[in-house]
N, C-alpha and C positions, 0 to 999 in steps of 0.2 A: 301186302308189300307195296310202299308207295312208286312208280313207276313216272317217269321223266322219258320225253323224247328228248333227247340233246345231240351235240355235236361231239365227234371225237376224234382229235385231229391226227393227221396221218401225213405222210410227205418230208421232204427236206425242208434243212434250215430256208428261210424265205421263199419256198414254195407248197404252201400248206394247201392241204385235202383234205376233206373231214368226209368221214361217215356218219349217216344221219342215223341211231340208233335209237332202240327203246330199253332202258336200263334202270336198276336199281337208283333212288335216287343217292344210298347211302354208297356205293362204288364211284372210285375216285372216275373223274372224267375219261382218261387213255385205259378204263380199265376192263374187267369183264361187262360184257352188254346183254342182254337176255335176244335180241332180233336186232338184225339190220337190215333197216327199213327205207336206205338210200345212200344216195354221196350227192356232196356239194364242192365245186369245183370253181373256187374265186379266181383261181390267177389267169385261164384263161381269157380270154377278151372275144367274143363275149363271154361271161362265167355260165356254168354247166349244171344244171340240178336234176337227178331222180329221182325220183319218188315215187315206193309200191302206195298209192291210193288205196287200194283195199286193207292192207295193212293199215297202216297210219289211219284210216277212219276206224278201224278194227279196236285199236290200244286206246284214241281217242274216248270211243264208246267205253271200253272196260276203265275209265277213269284216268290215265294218264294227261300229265299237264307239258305242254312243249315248252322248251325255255324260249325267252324272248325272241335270239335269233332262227330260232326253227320256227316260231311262230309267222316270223316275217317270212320266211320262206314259204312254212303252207298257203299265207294270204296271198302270195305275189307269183304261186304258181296254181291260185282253184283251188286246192283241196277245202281247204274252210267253207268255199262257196259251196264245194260238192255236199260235205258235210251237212250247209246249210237246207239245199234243195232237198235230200235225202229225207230230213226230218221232216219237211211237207209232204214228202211221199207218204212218210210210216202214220203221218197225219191225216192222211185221205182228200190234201189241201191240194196236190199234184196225181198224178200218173206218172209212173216210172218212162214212160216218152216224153211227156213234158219235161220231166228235169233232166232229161238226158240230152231233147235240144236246146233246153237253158241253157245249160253248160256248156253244151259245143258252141253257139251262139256267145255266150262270155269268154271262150278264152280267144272265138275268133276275133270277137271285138279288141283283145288285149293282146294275140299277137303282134299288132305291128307298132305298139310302144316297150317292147322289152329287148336287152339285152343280154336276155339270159336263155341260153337254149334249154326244152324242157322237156325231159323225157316223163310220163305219165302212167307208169305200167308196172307190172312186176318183170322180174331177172331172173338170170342166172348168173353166176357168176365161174369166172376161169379159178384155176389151181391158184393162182395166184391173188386171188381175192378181187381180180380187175371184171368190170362188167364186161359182157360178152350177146354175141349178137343186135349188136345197137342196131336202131332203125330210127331214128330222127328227123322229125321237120321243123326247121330253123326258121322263125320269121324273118318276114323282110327289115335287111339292117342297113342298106347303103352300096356303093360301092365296092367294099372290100369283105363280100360274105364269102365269096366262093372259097378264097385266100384262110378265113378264120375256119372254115370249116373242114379243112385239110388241115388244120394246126389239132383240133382241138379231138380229145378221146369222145371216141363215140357211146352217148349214151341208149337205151332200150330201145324202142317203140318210139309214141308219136311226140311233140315240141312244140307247145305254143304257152307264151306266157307275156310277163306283166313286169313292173318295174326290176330296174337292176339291183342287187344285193352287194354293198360295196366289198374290198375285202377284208378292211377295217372291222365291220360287223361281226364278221366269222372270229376275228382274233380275238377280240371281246368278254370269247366264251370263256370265262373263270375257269377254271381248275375244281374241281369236286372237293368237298372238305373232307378230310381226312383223320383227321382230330379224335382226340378221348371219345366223343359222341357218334364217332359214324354207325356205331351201330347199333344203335340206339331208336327203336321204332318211337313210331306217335304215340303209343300208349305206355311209355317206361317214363313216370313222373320222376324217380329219380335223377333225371336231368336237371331238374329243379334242384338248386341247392338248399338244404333244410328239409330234404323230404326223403327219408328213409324208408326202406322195405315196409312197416308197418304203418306208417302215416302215409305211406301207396295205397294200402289196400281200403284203411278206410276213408283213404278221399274215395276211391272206386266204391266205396260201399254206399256215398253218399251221393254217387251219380256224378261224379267229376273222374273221367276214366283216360282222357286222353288230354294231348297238348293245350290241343283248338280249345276244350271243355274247360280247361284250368284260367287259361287265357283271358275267356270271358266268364269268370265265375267274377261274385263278389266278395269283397275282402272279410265281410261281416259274415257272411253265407259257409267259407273257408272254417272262419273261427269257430262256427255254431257245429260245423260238422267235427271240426276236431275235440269238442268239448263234449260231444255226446259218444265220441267213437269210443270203443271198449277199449280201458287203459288211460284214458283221458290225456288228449295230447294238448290241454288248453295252454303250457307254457310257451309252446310256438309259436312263434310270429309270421303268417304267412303273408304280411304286406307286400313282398316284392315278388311272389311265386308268381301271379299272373302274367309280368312283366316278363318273368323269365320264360314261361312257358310259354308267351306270343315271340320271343324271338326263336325258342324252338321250332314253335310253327310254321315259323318266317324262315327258316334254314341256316340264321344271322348264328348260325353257333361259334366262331371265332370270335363276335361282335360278345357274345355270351360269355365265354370262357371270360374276359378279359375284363367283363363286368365283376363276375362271380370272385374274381382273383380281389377285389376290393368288396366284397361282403365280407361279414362275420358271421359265421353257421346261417347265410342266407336274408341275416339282416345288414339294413344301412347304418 
């Protein structure tokens, strides 16, 4: 099951909150999540971000990919960097003390350009889905910290971070597609238009088993496998399956749909 950290937004009309989740990538964005692995909090000034570390390196490891704006999030609060020093650990390239005061040493250096406070920890959370026993340290911001830091919900443990996260970026986050294909894994070629339950099995029989595989197969390569599969599927055209299935790959399945809607049985 392909899995996605993304955002999933929560809050009133112009004042959105998002939790930072690890989810299905085929569930619509505001939908079911399998963990939640944080909250991000743009409207605040300065904006507010948790993140369980141990998790989120955790879903990282097991394959998960963050969408763009979570990714900017992990960069700009360490976690990537943790990530990074970790695997010199697991390399024998560090000691688990060295990367532990790399780290503290990198976010000390990056506390006092950010405006973002930055809790680092795991949670708990109230009945109400609200973080609970915040313990935070705010970098130095100016004049008016005391002031923001009575405004703002408190998040876990500790707070030190790196550039600001506009709130622009958060809004950004698309909407989960929804579509004929949501549920439709990497390995169901019939995404492909012109490719039927049995011209599935023997492309799979020919080593072309998933999206990514179709994607980059050759169009000659296609044809030699469909002319030798039992039944012989040589009448097929499969010039545009690749195409099709690099944009399944790509997630562009709306972008797809609307293609497919101007094939004929899969040709041009």
């Amino acid at each position: 099951m392909p899995v996605k950290i993304r955002l999933q937004r929560k809050g009133r009309k112009k004042r959105p909150f998002y939790h930072i989740v690890a989810a299905d990538v085929r569930a619509p964005r505001d939908g079911k999540f399998i963990e939640r692995l944080g909250f991000f909090n743009p409207v605040e000034n300065p904006g507010i971000v948790r993140i369980d570390v141990d998790r989120v390196l955790y879903w990282i490891k097991c394959g998960a990919q963050p969408t763009p704006t979570v990714k900017s999030l992990l960069s700009k609060t360490g976690v990537l960097y943790r990530k990074h020093l970790l695997r010199g650990v697991d390399k024998g390239a560090l000691s688990q003390e060295q990367a532990d005061r790399m780290y503290e040493e990198w976010l000390n250096g990056k506390a006092k350009k950010t405006n973002l406070i930055v809790a680092l920890e795991a949670w708990k959370e109230d009945g109400d889905g609200a973080p609970s026993g915040a313990k935070i340290r705010k970098p130095a911001m100016g004049p008016g910290d005391e002031a923001v830091k009575e405004e703002a919900p408190a998040p876990v443990e500790e707070a030190k971070e790196e550039a600001p996260v506009p709130v622009e970026e958060a809004k950004e986050e698309a909407p989960a597609y929804d579509g004929k294909y949501a549920k439709f894994g990497a390995e169901d070629l019939k995404v492909v238009e012109g490719i039927g339950p049995k011209i599935e099995e023997a492309l799979k029989a020919g080593g072309v088993g998933n999206w990514e595989a179709l994607a980059s197969a050759d169009v000659e390569k296609l044809k030699e496998i469909l002319t030798n599969a039992e039944g012989n599927f040589a009448a097929h055209d499969p010039g545009t399956w690749p195409k099709q299935a690099q944009m399944a790959h790509e997630g562009k399945f709306e972008e797809l749909e609307k293609w497919q809607d101007e094939l004929d049985g899969g040709k041009e």
